[in-house]
Backbone as CSV, one residue per row, in Angstrom:
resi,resn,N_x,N_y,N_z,CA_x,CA_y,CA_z,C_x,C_y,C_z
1,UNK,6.951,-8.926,18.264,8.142,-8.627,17.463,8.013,-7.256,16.833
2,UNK,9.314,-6.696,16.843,9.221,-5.515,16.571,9.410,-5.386,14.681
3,UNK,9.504,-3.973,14.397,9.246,-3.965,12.729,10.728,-4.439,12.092
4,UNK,10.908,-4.826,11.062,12.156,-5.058,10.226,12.328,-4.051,9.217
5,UNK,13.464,-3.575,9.355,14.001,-2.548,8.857,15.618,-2.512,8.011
6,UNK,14.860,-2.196,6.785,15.879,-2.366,5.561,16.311,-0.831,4.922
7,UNK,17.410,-0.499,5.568,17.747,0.656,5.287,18.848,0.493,3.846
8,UNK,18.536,1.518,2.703,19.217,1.566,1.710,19.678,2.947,1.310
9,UNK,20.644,2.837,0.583,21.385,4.303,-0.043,20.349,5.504,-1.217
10,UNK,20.002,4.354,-1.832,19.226,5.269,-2.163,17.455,4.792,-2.720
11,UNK,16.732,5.390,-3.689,15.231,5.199,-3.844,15.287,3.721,-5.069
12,UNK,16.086,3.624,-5.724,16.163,2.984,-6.612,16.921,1.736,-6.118
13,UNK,17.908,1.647,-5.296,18.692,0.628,-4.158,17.186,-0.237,-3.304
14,UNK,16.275,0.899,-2.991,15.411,0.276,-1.981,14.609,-0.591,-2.989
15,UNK,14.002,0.102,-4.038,12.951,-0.328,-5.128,13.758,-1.768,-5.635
16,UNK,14.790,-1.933,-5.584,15.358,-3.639,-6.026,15.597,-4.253,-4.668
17,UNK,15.597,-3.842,-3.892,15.940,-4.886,-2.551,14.270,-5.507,-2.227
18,UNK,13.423,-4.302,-2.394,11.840,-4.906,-2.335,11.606,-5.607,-3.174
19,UNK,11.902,-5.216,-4.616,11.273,-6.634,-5.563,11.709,-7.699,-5.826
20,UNK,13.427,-7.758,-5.069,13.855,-9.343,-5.026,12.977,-9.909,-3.860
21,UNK,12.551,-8.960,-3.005,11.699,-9.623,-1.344,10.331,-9.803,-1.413
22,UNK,9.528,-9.353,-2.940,8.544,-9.387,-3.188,8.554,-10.876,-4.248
23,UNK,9.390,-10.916,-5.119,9.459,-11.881,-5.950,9.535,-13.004,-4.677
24,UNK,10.545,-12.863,-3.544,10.623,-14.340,-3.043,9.056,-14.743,-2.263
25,UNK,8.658,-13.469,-1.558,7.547,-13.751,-1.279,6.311,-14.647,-1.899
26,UNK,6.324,-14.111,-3.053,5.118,-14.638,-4.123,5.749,-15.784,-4.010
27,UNK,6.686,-16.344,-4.579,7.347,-17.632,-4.935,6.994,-18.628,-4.045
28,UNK,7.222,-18.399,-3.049,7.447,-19.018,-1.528,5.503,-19.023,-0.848
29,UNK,4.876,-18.769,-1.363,3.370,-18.453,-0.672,3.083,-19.634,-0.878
30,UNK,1.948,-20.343,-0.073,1.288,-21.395,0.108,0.139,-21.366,-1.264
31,UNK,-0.404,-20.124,-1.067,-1.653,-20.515,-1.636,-1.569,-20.440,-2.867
32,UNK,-2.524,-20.451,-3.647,-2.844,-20.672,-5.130,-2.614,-19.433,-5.674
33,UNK,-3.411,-18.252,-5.005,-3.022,-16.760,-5.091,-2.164,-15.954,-4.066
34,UNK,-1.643,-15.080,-4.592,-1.038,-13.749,-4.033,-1.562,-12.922,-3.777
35,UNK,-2.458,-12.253,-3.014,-3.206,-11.082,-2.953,-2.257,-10.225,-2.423
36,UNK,-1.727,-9.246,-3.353,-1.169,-8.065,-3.218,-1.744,-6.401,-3.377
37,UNK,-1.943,-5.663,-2.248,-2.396,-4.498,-2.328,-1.077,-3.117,-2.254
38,UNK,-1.274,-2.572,-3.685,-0.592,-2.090,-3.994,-0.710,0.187,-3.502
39,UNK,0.055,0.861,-3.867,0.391,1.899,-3.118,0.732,2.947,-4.237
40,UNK,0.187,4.255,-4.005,0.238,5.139,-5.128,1.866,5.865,-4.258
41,UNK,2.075,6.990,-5.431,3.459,7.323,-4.591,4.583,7.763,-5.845
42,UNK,5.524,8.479,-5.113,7.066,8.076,-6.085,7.682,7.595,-6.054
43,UNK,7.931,6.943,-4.581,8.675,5.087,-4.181,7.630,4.331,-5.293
44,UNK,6.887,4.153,-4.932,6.077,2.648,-5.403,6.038,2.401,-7.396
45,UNK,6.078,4.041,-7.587,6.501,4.591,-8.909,7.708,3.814,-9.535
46,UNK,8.618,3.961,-8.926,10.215,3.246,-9.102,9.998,1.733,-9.189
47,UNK,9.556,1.696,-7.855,9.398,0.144,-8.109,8.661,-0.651,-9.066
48,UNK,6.857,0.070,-9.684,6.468,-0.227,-10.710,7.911,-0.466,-12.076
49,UNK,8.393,0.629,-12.403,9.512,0.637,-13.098,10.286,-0.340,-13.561
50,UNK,11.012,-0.194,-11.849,11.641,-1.539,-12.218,11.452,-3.084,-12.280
51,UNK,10.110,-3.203,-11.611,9.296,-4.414,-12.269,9.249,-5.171,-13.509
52,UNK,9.252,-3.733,-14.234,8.914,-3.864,-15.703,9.778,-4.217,-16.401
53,UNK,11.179,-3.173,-15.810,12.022,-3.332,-16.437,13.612,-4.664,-16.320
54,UNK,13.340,-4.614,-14.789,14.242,-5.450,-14.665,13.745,-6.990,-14.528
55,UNK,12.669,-6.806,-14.324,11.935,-8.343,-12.919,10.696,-9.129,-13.709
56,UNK,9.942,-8.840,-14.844,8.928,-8.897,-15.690,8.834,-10.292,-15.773
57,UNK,10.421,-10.641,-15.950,9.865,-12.428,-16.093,10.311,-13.397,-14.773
58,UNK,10.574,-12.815,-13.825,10.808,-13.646,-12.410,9.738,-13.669,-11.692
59,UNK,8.718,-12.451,-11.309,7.847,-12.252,-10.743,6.642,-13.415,-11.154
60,UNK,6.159,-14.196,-10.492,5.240,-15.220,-10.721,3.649,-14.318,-10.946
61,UNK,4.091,-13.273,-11.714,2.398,-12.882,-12.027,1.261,-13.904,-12.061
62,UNK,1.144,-15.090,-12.626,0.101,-16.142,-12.982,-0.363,-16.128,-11.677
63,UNK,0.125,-16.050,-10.471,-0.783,-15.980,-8.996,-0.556,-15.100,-8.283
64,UNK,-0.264,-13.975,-9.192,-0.747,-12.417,-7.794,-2.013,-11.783,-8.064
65,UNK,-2.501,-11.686,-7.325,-3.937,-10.471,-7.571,-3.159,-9.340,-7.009
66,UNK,-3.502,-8.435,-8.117,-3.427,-6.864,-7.547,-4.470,-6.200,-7.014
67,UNK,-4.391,-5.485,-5.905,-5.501,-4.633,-4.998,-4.848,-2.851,-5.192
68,UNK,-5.812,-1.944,-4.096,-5.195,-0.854,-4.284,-5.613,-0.554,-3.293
69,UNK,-4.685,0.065,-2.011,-5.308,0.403,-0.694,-6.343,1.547,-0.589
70,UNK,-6.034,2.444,-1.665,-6.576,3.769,-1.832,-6.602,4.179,-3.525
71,UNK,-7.858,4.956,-3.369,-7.634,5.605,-5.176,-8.544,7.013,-4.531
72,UNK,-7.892,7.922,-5.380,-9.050,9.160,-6.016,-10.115,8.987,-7.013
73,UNK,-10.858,9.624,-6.664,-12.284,9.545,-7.221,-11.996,10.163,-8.464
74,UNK,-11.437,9.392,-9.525,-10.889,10.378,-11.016,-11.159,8.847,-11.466
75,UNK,-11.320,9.159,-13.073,-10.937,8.104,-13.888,-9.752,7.426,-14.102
76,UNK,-9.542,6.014,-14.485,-8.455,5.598,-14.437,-7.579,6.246,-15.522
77,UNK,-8.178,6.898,-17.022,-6.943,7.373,-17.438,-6.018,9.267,-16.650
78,UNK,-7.043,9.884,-16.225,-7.017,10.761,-14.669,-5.007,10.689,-14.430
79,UNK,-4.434,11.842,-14.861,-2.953,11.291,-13.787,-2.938,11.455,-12.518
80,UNK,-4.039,11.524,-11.615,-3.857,11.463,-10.259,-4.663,9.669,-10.047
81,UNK,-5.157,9.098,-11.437,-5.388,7.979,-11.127,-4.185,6.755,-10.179
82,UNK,-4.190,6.186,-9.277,-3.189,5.506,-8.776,-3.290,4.092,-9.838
83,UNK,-4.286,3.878,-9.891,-4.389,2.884,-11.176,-3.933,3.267,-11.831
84,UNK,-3.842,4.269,-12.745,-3.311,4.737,-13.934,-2.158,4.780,-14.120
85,UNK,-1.408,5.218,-13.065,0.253,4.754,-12.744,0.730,3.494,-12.950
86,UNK,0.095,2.577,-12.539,0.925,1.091,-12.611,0.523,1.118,-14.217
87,UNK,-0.619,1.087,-14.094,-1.097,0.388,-16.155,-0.048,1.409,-16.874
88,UNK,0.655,2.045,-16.491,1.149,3.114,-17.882,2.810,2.178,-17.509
89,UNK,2.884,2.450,-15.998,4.266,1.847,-15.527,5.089,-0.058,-15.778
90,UNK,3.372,-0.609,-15.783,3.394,-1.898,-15.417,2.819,-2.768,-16.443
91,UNK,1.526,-2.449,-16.735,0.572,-3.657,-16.946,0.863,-3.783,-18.557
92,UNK,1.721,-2.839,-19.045,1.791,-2.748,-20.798,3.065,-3.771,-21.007
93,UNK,3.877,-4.024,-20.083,4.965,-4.954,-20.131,5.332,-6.344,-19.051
94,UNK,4.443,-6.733,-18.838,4.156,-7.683,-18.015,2.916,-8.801,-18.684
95,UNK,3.043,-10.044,-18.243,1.935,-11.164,-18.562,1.094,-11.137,-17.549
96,UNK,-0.144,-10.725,-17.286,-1.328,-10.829,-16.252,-2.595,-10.910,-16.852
97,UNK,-3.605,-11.701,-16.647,-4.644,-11.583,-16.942,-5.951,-10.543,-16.176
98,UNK,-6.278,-9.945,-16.872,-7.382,-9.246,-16.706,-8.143,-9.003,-14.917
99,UNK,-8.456,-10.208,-15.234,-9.209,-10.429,-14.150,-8.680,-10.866,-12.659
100,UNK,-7.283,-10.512,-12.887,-5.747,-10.397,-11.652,-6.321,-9.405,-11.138
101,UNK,-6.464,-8.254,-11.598,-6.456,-7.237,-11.394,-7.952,-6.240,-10.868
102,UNK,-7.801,-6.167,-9.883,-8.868,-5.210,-8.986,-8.694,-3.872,-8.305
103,UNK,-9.286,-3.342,-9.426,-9.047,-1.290,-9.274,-10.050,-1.093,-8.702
104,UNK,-10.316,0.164,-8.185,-11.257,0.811,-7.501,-11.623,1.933,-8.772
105,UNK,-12.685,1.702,-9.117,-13.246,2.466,-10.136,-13.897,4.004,-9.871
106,UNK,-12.651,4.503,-9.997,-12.792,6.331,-9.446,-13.786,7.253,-10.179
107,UNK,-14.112,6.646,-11.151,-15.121,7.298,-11.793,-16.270,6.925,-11.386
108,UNK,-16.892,6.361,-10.901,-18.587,5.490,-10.282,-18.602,6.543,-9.204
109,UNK,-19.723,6.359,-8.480,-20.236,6.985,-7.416,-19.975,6.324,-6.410
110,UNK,-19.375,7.315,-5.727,-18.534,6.732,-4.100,-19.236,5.809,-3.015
111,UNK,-20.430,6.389,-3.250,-21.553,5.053,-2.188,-21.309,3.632,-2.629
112,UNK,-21.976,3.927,-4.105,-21.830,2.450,-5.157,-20.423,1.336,-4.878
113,UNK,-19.731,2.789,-4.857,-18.270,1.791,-5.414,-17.683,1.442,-4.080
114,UNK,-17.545,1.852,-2.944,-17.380,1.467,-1.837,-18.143,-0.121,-1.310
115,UNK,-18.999,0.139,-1.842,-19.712,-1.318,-1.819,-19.638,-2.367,-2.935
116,UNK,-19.214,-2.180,-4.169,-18.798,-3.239,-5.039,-16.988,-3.256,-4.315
117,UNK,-16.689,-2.327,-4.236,-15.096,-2.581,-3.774,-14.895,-3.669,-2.741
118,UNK,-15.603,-3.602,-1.753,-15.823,-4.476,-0.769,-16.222,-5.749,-0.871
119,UNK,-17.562,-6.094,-1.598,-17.778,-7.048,-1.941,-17.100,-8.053,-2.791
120,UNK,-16.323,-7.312,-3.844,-15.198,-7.994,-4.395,-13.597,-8.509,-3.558
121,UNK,-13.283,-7.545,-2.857,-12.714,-7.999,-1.437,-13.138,-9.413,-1.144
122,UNK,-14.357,-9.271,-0.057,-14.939,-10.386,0.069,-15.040,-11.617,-0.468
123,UNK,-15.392,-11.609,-1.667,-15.080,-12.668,-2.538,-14.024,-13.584,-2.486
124,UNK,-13.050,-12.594,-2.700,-11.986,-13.171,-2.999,-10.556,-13.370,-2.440
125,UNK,-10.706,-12.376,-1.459,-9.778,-12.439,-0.402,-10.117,-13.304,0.689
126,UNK,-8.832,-14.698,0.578,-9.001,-15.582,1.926,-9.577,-14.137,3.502
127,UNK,-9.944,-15.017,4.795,-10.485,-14.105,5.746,-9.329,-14.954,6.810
128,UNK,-9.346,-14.072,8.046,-8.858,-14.439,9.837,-9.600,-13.360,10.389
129,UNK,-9.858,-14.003,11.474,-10.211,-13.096,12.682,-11.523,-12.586,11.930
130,UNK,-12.234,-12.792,11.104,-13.542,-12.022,10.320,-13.388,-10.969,9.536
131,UNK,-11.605,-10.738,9.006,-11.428,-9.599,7.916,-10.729,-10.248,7.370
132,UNK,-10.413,-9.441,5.661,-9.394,-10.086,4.562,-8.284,-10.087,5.331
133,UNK,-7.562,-11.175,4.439,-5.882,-11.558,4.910,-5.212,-11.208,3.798
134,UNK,-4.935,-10.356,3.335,-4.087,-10.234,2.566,-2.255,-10.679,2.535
135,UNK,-1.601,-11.040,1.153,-0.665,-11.529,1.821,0.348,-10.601,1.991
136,UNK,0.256,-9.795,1.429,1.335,-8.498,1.664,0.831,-7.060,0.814
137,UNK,0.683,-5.681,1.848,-0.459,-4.740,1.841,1.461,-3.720,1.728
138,UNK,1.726,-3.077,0.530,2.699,-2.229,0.400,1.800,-1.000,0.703
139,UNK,2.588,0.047,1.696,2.037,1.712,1.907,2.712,2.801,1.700
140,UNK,2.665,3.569,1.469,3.617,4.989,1.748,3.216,5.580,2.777
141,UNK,4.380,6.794,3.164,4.285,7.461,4.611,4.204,8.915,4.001
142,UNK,3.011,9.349,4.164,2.356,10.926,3.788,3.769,11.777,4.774
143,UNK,3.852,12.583,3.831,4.524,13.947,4.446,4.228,14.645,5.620
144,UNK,2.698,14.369,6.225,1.922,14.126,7.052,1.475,13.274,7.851
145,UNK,2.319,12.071,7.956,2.114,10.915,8.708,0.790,10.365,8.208
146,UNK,0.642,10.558,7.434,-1.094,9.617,6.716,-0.024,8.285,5.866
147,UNK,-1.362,7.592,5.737,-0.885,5.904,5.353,-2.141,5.505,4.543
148,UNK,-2.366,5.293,2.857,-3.396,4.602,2.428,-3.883,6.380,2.390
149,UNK,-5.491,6.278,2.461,-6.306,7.777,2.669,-6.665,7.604,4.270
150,UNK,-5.603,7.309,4.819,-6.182,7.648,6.504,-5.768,8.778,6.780
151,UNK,-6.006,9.595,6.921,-5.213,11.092,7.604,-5.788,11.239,8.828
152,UNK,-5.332,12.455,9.692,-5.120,13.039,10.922,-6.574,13.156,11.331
153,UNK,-7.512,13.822,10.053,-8.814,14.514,10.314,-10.151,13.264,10.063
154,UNK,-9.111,12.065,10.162,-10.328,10.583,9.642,-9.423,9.220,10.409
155,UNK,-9.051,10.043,11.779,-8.133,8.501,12.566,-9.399,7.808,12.826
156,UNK,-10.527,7.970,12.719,-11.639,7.136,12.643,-11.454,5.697,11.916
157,UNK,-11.260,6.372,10.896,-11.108,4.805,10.054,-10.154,3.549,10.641
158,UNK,-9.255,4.185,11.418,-8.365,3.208,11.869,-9.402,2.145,12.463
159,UNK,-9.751,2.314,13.353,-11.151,1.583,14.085,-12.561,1.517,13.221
160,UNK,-12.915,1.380,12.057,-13.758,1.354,11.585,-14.158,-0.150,10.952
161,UNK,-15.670,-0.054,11.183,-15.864,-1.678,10.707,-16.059,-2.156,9.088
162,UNK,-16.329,-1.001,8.836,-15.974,-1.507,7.302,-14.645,-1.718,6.530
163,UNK,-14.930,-2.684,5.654,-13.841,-2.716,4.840,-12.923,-1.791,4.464
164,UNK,-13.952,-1.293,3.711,-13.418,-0.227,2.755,-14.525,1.663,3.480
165,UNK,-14.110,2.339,2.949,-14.861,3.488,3.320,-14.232,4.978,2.674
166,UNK,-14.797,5.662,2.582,-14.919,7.113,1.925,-13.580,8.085,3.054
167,UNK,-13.260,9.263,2.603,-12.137,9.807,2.944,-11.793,10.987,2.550
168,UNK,-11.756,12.276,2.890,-11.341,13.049,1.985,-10.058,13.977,2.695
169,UNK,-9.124,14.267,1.274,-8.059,15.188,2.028,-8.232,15.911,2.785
170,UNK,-7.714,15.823,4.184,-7.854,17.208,4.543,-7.716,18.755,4.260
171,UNK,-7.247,19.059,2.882,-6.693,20.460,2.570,-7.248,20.658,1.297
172,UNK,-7.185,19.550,-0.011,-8.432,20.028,-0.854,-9.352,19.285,-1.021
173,UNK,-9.551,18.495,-0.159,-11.082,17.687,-0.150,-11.668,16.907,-0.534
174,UNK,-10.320,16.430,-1.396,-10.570,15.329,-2.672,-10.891,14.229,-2.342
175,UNK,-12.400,13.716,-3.090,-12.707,12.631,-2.273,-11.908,11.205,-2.953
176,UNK,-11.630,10.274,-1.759,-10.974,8.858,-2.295,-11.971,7.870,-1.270
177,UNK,-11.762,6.816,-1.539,-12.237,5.115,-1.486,-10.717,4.714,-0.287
178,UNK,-10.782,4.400,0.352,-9.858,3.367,1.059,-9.589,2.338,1.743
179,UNK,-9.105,1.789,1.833,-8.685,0.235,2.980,-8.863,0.776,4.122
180,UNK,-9.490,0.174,5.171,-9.415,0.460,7.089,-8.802,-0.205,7.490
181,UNK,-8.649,0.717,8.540,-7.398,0.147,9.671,-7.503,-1.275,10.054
182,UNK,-8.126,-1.909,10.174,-8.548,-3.359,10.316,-8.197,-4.202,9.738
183,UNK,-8.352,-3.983,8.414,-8.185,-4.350,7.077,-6.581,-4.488,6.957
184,UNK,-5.559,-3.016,6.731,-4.355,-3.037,6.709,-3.574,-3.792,8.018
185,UNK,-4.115,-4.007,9.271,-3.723,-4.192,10.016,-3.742,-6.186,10.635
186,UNK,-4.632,-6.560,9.444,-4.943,-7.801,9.344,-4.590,-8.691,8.413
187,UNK,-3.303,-8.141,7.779,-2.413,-8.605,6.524,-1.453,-9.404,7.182
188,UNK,-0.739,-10.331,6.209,0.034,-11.221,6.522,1.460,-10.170,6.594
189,UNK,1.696,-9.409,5.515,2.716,-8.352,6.027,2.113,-6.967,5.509
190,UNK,2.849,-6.310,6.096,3.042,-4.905,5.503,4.060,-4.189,5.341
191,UNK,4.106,-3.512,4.149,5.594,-2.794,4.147,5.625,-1.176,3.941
192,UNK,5.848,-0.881,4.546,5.887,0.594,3.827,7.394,1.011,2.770
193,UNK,6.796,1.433,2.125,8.002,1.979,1.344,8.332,4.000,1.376
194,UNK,9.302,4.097,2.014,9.436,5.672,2.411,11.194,6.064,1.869
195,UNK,11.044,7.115,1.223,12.285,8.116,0.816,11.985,9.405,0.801
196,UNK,13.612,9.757,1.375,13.213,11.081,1.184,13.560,11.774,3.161
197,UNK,14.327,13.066,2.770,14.679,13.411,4.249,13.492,13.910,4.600
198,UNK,12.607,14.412,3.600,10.875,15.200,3.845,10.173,13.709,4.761
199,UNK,10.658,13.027,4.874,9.749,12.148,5.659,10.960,11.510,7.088
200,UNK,12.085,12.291,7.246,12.738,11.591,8.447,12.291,11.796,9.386
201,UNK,11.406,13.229,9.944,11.365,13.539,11.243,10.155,12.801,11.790
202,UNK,9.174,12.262,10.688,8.172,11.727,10.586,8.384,10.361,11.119
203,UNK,9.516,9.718,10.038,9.662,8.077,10.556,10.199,8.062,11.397
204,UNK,10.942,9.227,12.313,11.467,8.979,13.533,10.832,8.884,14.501
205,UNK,9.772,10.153,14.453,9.024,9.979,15.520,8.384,8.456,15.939
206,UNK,7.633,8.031,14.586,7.123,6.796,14.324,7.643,5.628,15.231
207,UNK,9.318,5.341,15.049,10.167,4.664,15.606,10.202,4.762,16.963
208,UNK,10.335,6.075,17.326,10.420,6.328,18.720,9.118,6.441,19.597
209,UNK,8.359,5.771,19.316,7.265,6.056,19.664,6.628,7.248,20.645
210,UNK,7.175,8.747,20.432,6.811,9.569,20.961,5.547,10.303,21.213
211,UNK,5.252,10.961,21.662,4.008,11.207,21.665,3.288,12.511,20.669
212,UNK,3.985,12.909,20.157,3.466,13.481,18.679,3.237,12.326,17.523
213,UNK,4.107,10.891,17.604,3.816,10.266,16.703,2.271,9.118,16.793
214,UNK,1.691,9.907,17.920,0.336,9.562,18.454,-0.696,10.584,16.941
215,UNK,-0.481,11.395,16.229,-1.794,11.944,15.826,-1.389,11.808,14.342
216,UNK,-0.023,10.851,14.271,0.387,10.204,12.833,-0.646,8.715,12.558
217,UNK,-1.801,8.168,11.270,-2.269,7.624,11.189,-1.198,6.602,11.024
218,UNK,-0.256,6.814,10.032,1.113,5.394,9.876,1.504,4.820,11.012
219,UNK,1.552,5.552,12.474,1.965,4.821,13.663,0.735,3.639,14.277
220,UNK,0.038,4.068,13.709,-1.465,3.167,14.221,-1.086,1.455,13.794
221,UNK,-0.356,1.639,12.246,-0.565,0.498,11.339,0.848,-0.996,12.431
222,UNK,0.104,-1.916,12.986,0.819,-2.610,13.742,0.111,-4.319,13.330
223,UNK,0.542,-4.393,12.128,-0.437,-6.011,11.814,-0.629,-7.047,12.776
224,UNK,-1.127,-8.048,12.586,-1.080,-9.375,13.171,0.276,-10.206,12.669
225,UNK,0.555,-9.734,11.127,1.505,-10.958,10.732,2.670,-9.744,10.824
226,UNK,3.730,-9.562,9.537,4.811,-8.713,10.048,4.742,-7.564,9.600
227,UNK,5.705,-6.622,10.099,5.925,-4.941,9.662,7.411,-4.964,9.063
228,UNK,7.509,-4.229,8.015,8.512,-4.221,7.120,8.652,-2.968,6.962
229,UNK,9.659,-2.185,7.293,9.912,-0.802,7.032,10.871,-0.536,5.757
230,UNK,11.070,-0.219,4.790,12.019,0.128,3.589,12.364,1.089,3.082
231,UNK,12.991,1.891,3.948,13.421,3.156,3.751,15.251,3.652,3.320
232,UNK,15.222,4.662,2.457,16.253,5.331,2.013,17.033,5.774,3.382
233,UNK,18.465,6.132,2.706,19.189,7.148,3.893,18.801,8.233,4.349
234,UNK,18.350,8.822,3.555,17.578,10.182,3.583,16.634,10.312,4.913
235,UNK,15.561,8.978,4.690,14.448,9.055,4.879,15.134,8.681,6.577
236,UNK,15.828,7.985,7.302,16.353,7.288,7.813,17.031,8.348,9.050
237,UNK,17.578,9.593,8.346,17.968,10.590,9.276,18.470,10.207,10.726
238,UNK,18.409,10.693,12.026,19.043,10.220,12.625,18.592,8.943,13.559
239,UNK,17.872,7.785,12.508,17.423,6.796,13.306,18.379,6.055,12.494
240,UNK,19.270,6.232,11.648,19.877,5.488,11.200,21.067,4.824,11.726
């Protein structure tokens, strides 16, 4: 089956069509928990937002775990922290307990923390096929066709056996922690969330499966369970 695709007018149109589809999700899950891995960004920004603002008491927080596909190696109060975004956006107006919540601690040492990151994974994330199952892994689509910290100059990771693993921008070098291709690709869904005409020629290619959209890491991402595309008009250009 091919991806499902929810085209909207605009960034803030998309950010409520996902969190009524996120609320039903949680609602509707079998298990005891929600393992949700969450996405740095200015989509995912909005949607923190309106979480807060509109959705705070529908959302069944008492059984989501929060994850983070990717962080920079900064502290969480850091504004390039991706953690730091939701807690300023999210966690100050919402009911969650503590221990919901699993950041990647950007301040520790990248060997260290790559390996407590994982192991906490492990723990606690149900498994299939011998990797986490997460129940729904939200991404953004780099301006660059990168997804999570996979970029062009680390399609390695797509195929990589670890969990989790090290990454750095290609242009300033900044090192981050991220989810592998395995990993994202072994979720019950995935969604990307994309706006913006700076990303149409990108999601087109993507769509069309052409052969430039071969050295885009986002075209790689093809789960076991479903693909959810959620993109603006903008973003949508002439695949719309």
């Amino acid at each position: 089956m091919g991806p499902i695709i929810y085209t909207l007018s605009s960034p803030s149109d998309l950010a409520d069509k996902f969190a009524n589809q996120l609320i039903e999700w949680a609602k509707n899950s079998s298990g005891k928990s929600f393992h949700l891995v969450l996405s740095g960004g200015k989509t995912p920004s909005i949607l923190f937002s309106l979480l807060a603002e509109k959705y705070s008491t529908e959302v069944p927080w008492h059984k989501i775990h929060l994850w983070w596909g990717d962080e920079r190696m900064v502290g969480p109060e850091d504004p390039e922290s991706n953690f730091g975004e939701v807690k300023k956006l999210l966690f100050s107006k919402i009911k969650i307990q503590p221990h919901q919540i699993h950041r990647i601690h950007g301040e520790s040492k990248i060997e260290e923390e790559i390996i407590r990151y994982q192991e906490e994974i492990e723990q606690l994330v149900p498994t299939a096929n011998g990797w986490p199952t997460f129940d729904l892994i939200i991404l953004g689509l780099g301006d660059d066709g990168h997804t999570a910290s996979i970029f062009t100059n680390n399609l390695w990771l797509l195929e990589s056996d670890q969990t989790t693993a090290s990454a750095n921008h290609p242009i300033s070098g900044q090192l981050r922690i991220t989810l592998t291709g395995k990993v994202l690709n072994n979720a019950k869904r995935v969604a990307f969330l994309a706006t913006g005409e700076s990303k149409s020629k990108i999601y087109s290619s993507i769509q069309h499966h052409d052969e430039v959209s071969q050295t885009y890491p986002a075209s790689y991402i093809k789960p076991t369970g479903e693909l959810y595309w959620f993109i603006d008009e903008a973003c949508a250009g002439e695949v719309l």
